[in-house]
C-alpha positions as a Python dict, from the first residue, in 0.01 Angstrom:
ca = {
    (1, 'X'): (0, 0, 0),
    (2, 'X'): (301, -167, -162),
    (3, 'X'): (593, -182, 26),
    (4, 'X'): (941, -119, -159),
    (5, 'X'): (1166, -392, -228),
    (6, 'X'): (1550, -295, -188),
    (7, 'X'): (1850, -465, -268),
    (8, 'X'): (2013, -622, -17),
    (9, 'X'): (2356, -430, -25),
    (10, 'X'): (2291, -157, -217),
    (11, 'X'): (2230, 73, 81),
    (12, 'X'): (2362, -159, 384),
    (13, 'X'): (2726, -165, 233),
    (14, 'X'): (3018, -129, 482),
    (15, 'X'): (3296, 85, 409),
    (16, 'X'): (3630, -100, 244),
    (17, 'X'): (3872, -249, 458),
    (18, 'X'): (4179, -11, 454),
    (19, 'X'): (4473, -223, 440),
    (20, 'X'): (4603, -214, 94),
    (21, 'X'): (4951, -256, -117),
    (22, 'X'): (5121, 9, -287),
    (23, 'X'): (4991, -109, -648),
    (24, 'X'): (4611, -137, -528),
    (25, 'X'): (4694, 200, -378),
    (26, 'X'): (4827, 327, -739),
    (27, 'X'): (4539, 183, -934),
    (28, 'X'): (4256, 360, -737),
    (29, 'X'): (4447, 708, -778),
    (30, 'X'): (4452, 611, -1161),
    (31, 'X'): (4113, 530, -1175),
    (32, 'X'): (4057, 871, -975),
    (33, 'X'): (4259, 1056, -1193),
    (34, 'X'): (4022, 881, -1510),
    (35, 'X'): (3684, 969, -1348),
    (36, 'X'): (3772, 1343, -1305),
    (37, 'X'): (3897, 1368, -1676),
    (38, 'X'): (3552, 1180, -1723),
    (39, 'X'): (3315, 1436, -1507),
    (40, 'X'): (3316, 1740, -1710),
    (41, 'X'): (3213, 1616, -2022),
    (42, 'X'): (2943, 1436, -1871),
    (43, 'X'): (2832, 1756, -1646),
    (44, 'X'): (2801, 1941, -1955),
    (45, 'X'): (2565, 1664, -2176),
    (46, 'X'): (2364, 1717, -1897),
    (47, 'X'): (2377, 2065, -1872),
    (48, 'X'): (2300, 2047, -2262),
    (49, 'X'): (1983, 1817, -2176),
    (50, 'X'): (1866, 2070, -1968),
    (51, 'X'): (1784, 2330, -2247),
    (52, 'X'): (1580, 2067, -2436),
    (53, 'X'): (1284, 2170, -2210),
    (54, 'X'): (1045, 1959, -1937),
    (55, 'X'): (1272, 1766, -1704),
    (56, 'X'): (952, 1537, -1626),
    (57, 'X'): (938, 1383, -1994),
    (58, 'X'): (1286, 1403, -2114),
    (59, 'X'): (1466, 1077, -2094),
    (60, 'X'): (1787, 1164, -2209),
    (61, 'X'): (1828, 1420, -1925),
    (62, 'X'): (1758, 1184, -1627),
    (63, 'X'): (1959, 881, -1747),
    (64, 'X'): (2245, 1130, -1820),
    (65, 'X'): (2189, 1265, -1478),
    (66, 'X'): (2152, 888, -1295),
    (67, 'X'): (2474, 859, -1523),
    (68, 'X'): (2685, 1218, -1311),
    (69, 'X'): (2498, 1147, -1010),
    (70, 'X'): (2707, 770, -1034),
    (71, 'X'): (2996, 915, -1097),
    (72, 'X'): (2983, 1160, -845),
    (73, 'X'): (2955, 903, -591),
    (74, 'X'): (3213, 645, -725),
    (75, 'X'): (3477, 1013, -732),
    (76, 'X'): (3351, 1036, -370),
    (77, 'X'): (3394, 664, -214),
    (78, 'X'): (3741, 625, -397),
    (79, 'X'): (3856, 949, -300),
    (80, 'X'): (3732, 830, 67),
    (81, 'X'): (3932, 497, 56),
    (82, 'X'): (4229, 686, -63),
    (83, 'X'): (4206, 878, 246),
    (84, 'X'): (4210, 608, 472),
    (85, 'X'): (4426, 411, 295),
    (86, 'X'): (4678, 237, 559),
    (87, 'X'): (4995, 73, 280),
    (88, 'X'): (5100, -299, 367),
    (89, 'X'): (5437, -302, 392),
    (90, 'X'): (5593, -614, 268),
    (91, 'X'): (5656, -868, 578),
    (92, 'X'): (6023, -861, 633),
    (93, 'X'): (6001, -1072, 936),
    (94, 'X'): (6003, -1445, 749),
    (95, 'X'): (5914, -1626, 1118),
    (96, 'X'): (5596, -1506, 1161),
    (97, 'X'): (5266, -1464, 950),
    (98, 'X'): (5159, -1088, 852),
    (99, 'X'): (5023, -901, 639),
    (100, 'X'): (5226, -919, 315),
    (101, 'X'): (5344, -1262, 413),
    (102, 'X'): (5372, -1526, 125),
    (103, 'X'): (5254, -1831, 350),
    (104, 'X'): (5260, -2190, 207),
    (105, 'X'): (5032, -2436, 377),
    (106, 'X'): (5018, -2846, 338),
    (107, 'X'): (4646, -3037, 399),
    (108, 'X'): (4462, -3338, 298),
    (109, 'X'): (4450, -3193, -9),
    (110, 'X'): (4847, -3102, -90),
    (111, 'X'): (5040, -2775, -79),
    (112, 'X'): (4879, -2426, -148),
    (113, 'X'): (5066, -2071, -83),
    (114, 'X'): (4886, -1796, 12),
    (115, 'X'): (4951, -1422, 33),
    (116, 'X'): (4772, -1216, 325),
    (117, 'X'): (4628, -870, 153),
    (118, 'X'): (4306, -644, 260),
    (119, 'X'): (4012, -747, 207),
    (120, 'X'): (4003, -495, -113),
    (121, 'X'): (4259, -722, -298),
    (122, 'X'): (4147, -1074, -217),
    (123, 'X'): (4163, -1319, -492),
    (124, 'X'): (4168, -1692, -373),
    (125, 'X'): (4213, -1865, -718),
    (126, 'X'): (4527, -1652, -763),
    (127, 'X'): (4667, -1730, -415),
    (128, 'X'): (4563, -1394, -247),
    (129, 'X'): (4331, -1431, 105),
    (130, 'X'): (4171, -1163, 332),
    (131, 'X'): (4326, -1099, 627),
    (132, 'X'): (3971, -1110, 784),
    (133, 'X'): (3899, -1479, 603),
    (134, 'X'): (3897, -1770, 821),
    (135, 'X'): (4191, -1936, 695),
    (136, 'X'): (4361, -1557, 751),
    (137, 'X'): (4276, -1500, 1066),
    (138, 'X'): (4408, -1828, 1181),
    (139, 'X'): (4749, -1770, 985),
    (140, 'X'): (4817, -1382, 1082),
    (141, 'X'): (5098, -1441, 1407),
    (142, 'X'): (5191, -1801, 1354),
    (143, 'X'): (5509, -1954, 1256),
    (144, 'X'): (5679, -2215, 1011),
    (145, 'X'): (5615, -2556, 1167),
    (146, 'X'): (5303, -2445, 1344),
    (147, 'X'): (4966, -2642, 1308),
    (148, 'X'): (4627, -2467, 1270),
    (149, 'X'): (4245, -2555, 1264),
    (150, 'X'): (4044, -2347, 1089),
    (151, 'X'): (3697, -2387, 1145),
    (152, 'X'): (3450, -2390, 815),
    (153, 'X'): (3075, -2404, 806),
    (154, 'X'): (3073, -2802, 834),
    (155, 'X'): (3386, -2930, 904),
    (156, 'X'): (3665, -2810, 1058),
    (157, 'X'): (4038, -2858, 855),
    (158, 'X'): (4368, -2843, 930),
    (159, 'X'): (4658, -2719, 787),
    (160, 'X'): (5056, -2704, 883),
    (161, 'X'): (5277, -2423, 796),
    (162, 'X'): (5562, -2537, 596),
    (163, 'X'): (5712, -2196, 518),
    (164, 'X'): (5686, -1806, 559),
    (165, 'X'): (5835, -1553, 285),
}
């Protein structure tokens, strides 16, 4: 007997970290908003596939039903993460690291400025970290002036806080 061989992630997959901004908040109700426009006309090709006779041979009707059942479930975890959306506010408090917080850091290798989002918006190469990263983590309550270690799989760096916006 063969035992099946499953994606890794496919059906291990957390739920999305909550903590989002206003426009990541704004895009996923668009995208919502674009799926439901989407469903019906998809519901009935498949209702339409149906007529054409045996369900076991006819192609068209299971990929178009693989196709709603998708759907279905991407309506259904965006319409969850909408729901337990919790809106970053941006950091008005310039002393201390948040979330929101433009934070500029100096190193070995020069000066980088990071903002602190969700994990839902993270970007590195356009300047945007997790809030759950290492570097993050280590940033979230410090202040301008403040050195930091953050700890990486073979070396550990550190980095000094030059400002806080």
């Amino acid at each position: 007997m063969r035992v099946p061989i499953r994606k890794p992630d496919k059906y291990l997959k957390g739920r999305p970290d909550p903590k989002m901004t206003e426009a990541k908040y704004r895009v996923l109700s668009a995208d919502l908003e674009r799926m439901k426009r989407v469903r019906p006309p998809l519901a009935a090709e498949v209702k339409r596939l149906a007529l054409m006779g045996d369900f076991s041979e006819n192609a068209a009707y299971q990929i178009a039903k693989g196709r709603l059942r998708g759907l279905n479930q991407a309506m259904l975890d965006v319409a969850d993460q909408l729901a337990r959306a919790e809106i970053i506010e941006p950091n008005k408090n310039k002393t201390v690291a948040g979330l929101g917080s433009f934070v500029t850091i100096k190193s070995a290798g020069g000066k980088k400025t990071f903002q602190i989002l969700g994990s839902t918006e993270t970007n590195p190469s356009a300047g945007i970290i997790s809030s759950s990263s290492p570097l993050g983590t280590a940033l979230l309550g410090r202040r301008t002036g403040e050195t930091i270690a953050v700890k990486l799989t073979n070396k550990t760096v550190e980095y000094k806080i030059i400002s806080i916006e």
